[in-house]
C-alpha positions, 0 to 999 in steps of 0.5 A, a space after each residue: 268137747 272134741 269132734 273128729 270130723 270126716 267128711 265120708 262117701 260112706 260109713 258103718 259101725 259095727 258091734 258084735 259082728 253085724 251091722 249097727 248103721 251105716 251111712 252113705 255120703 256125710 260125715 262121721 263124727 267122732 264125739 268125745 266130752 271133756 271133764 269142763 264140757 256142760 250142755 250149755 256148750 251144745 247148741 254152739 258145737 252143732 251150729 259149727 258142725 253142720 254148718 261147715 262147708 265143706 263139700 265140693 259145689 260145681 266149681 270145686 270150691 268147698 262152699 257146700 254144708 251137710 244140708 246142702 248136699 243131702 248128707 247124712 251123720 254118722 256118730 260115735 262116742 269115742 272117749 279116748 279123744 282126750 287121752 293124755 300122753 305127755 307121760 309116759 307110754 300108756 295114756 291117761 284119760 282123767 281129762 275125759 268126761 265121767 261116763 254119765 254126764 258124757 252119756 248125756 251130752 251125747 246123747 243131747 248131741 245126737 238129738 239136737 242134730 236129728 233136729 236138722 238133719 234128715 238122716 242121723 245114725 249112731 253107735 252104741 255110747 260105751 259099745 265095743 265098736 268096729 268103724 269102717 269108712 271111705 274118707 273123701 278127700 281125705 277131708 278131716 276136721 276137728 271141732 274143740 270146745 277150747 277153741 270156742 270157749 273157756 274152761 267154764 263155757 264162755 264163748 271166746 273172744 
């Protein structure tokens, strides 16, 4: 799994010219699955999503997570985060996830983060989408399932 993460003063997703959801102060989350990722992988992916500090506290440090600030989530599938474009100039995306089982994950993200947090929005999984956002900082991170696991779900040593 691949999370682009942006830390946002507020977002909103668009589809066929009208407002789907939006958001105020939160992230956006743009969450694409690999063809390795399984369920298995998910709760490990939520817990270090939403326990990143990253907003500011009163001193200016990012000691803060979603939760503490009151934050709300933005999330959108976005299947072309495994775009391949080591050869040539049109990219491959045979690394990503069939569209089932990444409907699946998905969705089984977006459920288990609902589970903590208040305020969880969403695009539609496969939708032709328009996304604008304030990014605050800019503050962007990416979350990689290789960086946590092996290839088979095994968490790293």
């Amino acid at each position: 799994m691949r999370l682009v993460i942006q830390r946002v003063n507020h977002a909103k997703v668009t589809i066929d010219n009208s407002t789907y959801a939006q958001i105020n102060k939160g992230f956006l989350i743009l969450f694409g699955s690999g063809e390795n990722d399984n369920e298995n992988m998910l709760p490990k992916m939520v817990e270090k999503t939403l326990k990143l500090r990253i907003f500011e506290d009163e001193n200016g440090k990012t000691n803060l997570s979603l939760a503490d600030v009151g934050g709300e989530l933005l999330i959108v599938s976005q299947f072309t985060l495994y775009a391949d474009c080591r050869k040539g100039n049109r990219p491959s995306f045979t690394k990503a996830c069939e569209p089932v089982l990444a409907e699946h994950l998905y969705e089984k993200f977006v459920s288990m983060c609902s589970q903590q947090i208040e305020s969880v929005k969403t695009g539609i999984f496969g939708a032709d989408m328009k996304i604008e956002l304030e990014n605050d900082g800019p503050f962007t991170i990416i979350l990689d399932s290789d960086e946590l696991f092996n290839t088979v779900g095994k968490e790293q040593k």
